[in-house]
C-alpha positions in Angstrom: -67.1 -21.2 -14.3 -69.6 -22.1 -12.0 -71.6 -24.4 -14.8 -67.8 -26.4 -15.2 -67.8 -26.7 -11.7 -71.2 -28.1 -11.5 -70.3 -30.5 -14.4 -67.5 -32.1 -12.5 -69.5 -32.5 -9.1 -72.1 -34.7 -11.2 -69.6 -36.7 -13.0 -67.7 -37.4 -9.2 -71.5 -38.1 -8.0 -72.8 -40.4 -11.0 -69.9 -41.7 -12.5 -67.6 -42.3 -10.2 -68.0 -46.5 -10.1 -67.8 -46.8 -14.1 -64.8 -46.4 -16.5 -66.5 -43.8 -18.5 -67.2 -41.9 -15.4 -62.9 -41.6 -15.0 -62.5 -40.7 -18.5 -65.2 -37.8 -18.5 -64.0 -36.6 -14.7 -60.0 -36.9 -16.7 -61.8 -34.6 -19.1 -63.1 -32.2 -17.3 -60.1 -31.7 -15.1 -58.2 -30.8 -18.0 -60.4 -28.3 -19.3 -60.6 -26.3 -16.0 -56.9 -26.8 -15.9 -56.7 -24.7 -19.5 -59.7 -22.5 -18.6 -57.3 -21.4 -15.7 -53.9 -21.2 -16.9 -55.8 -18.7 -20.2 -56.9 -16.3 -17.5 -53.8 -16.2 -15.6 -51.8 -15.5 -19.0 -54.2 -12.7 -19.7 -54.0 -11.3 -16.3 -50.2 -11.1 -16.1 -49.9 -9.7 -19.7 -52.0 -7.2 -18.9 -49.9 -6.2 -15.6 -46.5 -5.9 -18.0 -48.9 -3.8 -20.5 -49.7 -1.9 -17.8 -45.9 -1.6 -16.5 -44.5 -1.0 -19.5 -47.0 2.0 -20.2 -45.6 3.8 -17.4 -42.8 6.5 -18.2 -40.0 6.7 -16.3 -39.3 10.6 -14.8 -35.3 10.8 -15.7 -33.3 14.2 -16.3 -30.4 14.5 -19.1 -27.9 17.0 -20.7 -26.7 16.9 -24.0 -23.2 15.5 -25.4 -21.2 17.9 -25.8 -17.7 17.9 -28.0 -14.5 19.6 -26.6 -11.2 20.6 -26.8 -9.4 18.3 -23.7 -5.6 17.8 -22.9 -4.8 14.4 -23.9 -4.6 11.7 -20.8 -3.0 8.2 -20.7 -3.2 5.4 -18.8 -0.1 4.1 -16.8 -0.2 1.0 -14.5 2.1 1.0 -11.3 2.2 -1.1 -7.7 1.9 0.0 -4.4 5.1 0.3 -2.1 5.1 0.8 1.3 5.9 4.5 2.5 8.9 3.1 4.8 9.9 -0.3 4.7 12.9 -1.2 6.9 14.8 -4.4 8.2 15.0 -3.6 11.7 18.5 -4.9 12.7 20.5 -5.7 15.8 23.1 -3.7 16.7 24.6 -6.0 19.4 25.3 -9.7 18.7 23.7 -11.7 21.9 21.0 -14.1 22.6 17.4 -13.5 21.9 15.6 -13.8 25.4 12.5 -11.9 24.2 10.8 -12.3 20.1 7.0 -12.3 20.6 6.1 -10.2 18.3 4.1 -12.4 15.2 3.7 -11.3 11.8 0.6 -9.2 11.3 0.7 -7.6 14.4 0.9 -3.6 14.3 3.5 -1.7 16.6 4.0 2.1 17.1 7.4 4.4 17.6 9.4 2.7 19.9 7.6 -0.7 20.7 10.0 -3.1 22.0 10.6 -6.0 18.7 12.6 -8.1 20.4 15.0 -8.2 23.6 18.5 -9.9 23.5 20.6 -10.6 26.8 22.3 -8.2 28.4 23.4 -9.4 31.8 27.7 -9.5 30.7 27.3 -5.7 29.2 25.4 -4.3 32.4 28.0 -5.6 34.9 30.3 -4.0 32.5 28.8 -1.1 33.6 29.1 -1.4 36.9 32.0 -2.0 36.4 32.9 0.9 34.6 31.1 3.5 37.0 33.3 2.6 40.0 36.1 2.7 37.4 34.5 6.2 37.1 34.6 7.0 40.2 38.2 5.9 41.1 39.2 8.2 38.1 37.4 11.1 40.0 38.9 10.7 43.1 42.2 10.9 41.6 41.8 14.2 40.7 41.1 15.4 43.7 43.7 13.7 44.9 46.4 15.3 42.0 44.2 18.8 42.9 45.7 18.8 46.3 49.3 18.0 45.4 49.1 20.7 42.9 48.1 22.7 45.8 51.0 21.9 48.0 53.5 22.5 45.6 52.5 25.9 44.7 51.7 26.7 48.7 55.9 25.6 48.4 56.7 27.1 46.0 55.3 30.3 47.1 57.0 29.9 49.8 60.2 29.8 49.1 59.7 32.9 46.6 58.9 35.0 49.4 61.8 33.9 51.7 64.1 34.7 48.9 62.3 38.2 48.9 62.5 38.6 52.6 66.4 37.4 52.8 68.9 37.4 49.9 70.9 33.5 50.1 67.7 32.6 52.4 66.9 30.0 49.6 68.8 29.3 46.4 68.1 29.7 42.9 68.2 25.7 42.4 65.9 25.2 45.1 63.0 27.8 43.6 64.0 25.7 39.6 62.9 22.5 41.8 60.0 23.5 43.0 58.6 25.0 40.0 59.7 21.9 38.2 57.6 19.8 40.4 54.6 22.2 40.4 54.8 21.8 36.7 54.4 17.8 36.5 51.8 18.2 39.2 49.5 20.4 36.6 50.6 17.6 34.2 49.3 15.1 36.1 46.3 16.7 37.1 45.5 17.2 33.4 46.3 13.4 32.9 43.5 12.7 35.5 41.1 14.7 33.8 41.8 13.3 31.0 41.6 9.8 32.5 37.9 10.7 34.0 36.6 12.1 30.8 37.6 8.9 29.1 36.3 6.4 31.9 33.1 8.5 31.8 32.7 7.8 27.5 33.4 4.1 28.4 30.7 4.3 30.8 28.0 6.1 28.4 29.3 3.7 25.6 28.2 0.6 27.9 24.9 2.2 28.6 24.0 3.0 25.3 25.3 -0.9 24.3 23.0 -1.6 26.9 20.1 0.2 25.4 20.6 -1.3 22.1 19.9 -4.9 23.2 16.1 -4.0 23.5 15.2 -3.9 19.4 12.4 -1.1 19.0 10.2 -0.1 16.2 11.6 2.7 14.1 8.2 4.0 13.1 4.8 3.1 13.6 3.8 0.1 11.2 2.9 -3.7 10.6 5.2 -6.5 10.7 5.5 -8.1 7.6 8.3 -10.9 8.4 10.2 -12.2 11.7 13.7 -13.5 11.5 14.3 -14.1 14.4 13.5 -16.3 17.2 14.0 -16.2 21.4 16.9 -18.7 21.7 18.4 -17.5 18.4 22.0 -15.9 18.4 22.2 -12.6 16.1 25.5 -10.5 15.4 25.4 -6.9 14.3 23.6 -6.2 11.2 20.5 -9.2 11.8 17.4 -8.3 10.9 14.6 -9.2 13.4 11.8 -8.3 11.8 10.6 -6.8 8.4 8.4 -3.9 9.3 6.3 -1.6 7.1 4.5 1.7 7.9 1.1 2.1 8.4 -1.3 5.2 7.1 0.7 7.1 3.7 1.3 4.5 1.0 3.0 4.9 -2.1 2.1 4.9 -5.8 5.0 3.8 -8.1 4.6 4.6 -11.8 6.8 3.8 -14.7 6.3 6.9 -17.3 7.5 7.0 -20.6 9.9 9.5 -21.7 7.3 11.2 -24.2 5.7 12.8 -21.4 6.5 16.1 -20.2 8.4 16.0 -17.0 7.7 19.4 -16.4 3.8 18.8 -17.1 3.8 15.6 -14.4 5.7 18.1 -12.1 2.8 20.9 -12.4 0.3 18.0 -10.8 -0.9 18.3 -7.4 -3.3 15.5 -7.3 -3.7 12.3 -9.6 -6.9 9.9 -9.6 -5.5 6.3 -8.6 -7.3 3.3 -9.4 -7.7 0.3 -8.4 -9.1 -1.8 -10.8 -9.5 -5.2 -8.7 -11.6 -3.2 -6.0 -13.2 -0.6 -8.1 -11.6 2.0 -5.8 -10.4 5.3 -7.3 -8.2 7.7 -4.8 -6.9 10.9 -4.9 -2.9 11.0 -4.7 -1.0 14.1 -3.7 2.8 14.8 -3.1 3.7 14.3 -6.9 7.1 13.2 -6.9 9.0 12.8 -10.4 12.6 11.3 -10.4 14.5 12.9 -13.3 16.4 9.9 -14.4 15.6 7.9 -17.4 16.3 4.3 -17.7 18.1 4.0 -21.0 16.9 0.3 -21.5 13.1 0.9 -20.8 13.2 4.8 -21.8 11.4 4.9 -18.9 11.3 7.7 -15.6 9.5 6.9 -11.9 6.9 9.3 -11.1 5.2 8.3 -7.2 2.3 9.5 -5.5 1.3 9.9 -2.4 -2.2 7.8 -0.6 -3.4 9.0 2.6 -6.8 7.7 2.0 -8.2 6.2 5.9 -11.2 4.6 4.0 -9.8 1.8 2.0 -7.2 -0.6 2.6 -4.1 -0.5 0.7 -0.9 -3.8 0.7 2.2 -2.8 -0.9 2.3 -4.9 -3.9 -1.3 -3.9 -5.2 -1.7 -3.2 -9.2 -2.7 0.3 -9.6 -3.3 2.8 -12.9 -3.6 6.5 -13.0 -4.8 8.8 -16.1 -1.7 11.4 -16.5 -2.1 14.3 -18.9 0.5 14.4 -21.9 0.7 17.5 -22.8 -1.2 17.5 -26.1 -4.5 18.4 -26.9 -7.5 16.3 -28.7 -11.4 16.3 -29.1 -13.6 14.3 -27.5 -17.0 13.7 -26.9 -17.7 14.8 -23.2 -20.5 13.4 -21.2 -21.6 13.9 -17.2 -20.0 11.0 -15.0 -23.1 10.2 -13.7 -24.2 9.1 -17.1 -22.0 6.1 -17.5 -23.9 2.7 -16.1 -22.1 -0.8 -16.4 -22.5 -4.0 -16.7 -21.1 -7.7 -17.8 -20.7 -5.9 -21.2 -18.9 -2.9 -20.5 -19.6 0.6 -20.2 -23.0 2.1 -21.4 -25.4 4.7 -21.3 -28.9 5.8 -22.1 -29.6 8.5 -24.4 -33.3 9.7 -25.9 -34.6 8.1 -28.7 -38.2 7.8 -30.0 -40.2 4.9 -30.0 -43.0 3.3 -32.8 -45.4 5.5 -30.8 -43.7 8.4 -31.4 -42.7 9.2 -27.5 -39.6 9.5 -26.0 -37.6 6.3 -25.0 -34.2 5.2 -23.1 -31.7 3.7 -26.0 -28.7 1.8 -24.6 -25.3 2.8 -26.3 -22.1 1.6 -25.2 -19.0 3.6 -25.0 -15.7 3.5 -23.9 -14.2 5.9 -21.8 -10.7 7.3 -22.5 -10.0 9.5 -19.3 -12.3 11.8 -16.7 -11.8 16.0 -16.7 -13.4 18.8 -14.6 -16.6 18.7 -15.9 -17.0 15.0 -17.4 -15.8 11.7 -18.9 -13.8 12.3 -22.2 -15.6 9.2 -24.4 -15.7 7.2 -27.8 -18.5 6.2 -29.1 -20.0 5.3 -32.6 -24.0 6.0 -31.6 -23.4 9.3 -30.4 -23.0 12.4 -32.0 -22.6 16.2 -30.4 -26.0 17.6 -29.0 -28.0 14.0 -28.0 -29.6 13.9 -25.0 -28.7 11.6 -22.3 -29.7 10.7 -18.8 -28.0 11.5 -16.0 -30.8 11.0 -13.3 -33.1 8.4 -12.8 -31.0 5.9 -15.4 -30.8 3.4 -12.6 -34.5 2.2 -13.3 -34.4 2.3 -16.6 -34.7 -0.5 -18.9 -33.6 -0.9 -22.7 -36.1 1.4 -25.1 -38.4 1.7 -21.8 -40.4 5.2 -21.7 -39.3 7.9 -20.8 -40.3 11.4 -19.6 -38.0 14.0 -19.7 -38.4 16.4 -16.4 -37.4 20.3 -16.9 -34.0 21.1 -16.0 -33.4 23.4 -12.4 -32.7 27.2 -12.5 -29.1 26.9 -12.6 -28.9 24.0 -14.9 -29.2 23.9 -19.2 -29.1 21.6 -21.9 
């Protein structure tokens, strides 16, 4: 090297004002170039010798082949838990609507406000009504009292004295006492009905402030402030928040009974990658006789992930039958733009152990594993399940001994 580099510093000294001088210093240039670009080929061949000499440390378990309940896959949406119209149950103006779609309300927020000035001198009106009905029955008390003070009377004088009073005298006054207890009960009556006017108003009252049923998100406004709504307009679409539902549509060749053993199902949601366990299995015995189809829902109470009515979800059910599969660990299965794949233990030209790539296809998940089809395995093949994130197609491998409480 340092002989080339000499070379060029006498052709840039001597023959730098000549033609041939540029054509021998062109020369040279090149030369180093190649001298330079041969040693950097051998240096960085010799780093991916190096690399691909290195095993990587990875642990596996064999494939085993089992006797598994049969699972298929059923695709369903996502329905709110409650979803309700809130409604008016006045007619009136809307005076108050600020509530936007998006926005989340708990129990008993106020939606919207309509006017209420007409009903609540109404009920003014009908609480001195009220009172007025009150006051005459204290006023029909005390000529009840009277008449039997009279009454009384006049019995005792004809006790007292034989002729003092007549007979037609004592018939009067027990016929007036009589329509005085009448007309005290009318009075009552009068008050106890004045008094359900009154808590009718009020409540009337109480229903021109629209509140939320349940805590949620609103999903729609109908209404608007300056808007007139009658009984029965909605103001506002609201749904709940937290518990969402799964909807499936099952067909009839699966056990009712078995779906109605299930306390949990695995829900997936394919667009996100998401899997969530449902509870509260719910299967509605009625059969569509078009479809041959029967709802089964599930409940999500998952707080990590965010769930909109409307999503696409599919869930694994069992069916009742039993197959064989080829059962792997989850951790095992690796994918990619091509699918599903995983690494099992092959040798090499050398000999040693290496990772071999095999794709797969993986019918449904049990207790201990991932219930698969695959052509390049067979019962008893080792494959990773730890360390199968470094690894690279028919890299080296080195198997590490498996723990105490762990065989393969």
């Amino acid at each position: 090297m340092k002989q080339v580099m000499k070379q060029i510093l006498c052709s840039v000294s001597f023959h730098k004002d000549n033609v041939r001088g540029a054509l021998m210093f062109k020369a040279l240039i090149i030369k180093v170039s190649n001298i330079l670009l041969a040693i950097t080929c051998t240096t960085l061949l010799t780093t991916i010798t190096f690399a691909q000499g290195q095993a990587s440390a990875v642990k596996v378990k064999p494939v085993e082949f089992k006797s598994a309940e049969i699972r298929r896959t059923v695709t369903g949406n996502l329905r709110a838990y409650q979803r309700s119209d809130v409604a008016s149950q006045e007619s009136g103006l809307v005076v108050t609507a600020d509530r936007r779609e998006g926005q989340i309300v708990k129990k008993g927020d106020i939606l919207a406000e309509l006017d209420s000035r007409k009903l609540k001198l109404e009920v003014e009106q009908a609480d001195h009504d009220v009172q007025i009905k009150l006051a005459t029955i204290e006023q029909r008390k005390a000529e009840l009292a009277t008449y039997q003070e009279e009454l009384n009377r006049r019995t005792k004088s004809q006790k007292l004295a034989v002729g003092a009073v007549s007979k037609e005298a004592i018939r009067r006054a027990k016929m007036v006492l009589a329509v005085a207890k009448s007309a005290q009960k009318a009075a009552e009556s009068d008050y106890e009905l004045a008094r359900a006017r009154l808590s009718l108003l009020k409540v009337r009252v109480d229903d021109t402030v629209i509140r939320a049923p349940f805590d949620g998100n609103i999903v729609r406004k109908h209404a608007e402030t300056g808007e007139w709504v009658n009984p029965g307009s909605p103001i506002v679409t609201l749904i709940s928040s937290g518990s969402i539902e799964a909807v499936f549509e099952v067909s009839e060749n699966f056990s009712m009974e078995r779906l109605q053993s299930l306390k949990t199902i695995t829900v997936n949601l394919k667009e996100r990658n998401i899997q969530v366990e449902a509870e509260d299995i719910k299967v509605i015995p009625d059969v569509d006789p078009r479809s041959r189809r029967y709802i089964l829902i599930a409940v999500l109470k998952s707080k990590k992930y965010f769930f909109a009515p409307g999503m696409s979800v599919t869930a694994t059910i069992p069916t009742n039958e039993k197959g064989d599969y080829l059962v792997i660990p989850t951790d095992s299965v690796m994918r990619d733009s091509g699918g599903e794949f995983a690494y099992k233990i092959g040798k090499g030209s050398d000999g040693n152990s290496v990772a071999v790539p095999v794709s797969l296809r993986v019918h449904f998940a049990i207790d201990d594993g991932l219930c698969i089809e695959s052509s390049d395995l067979r019962k008893g093949d080792l494959i990773v399940v730890e360390g199968n994130e470094r690894l690279r197609p028919m890299s080296p491998v080195t198997i590490l001994k498996a723990d105490k409480n762990e065989s393969y």
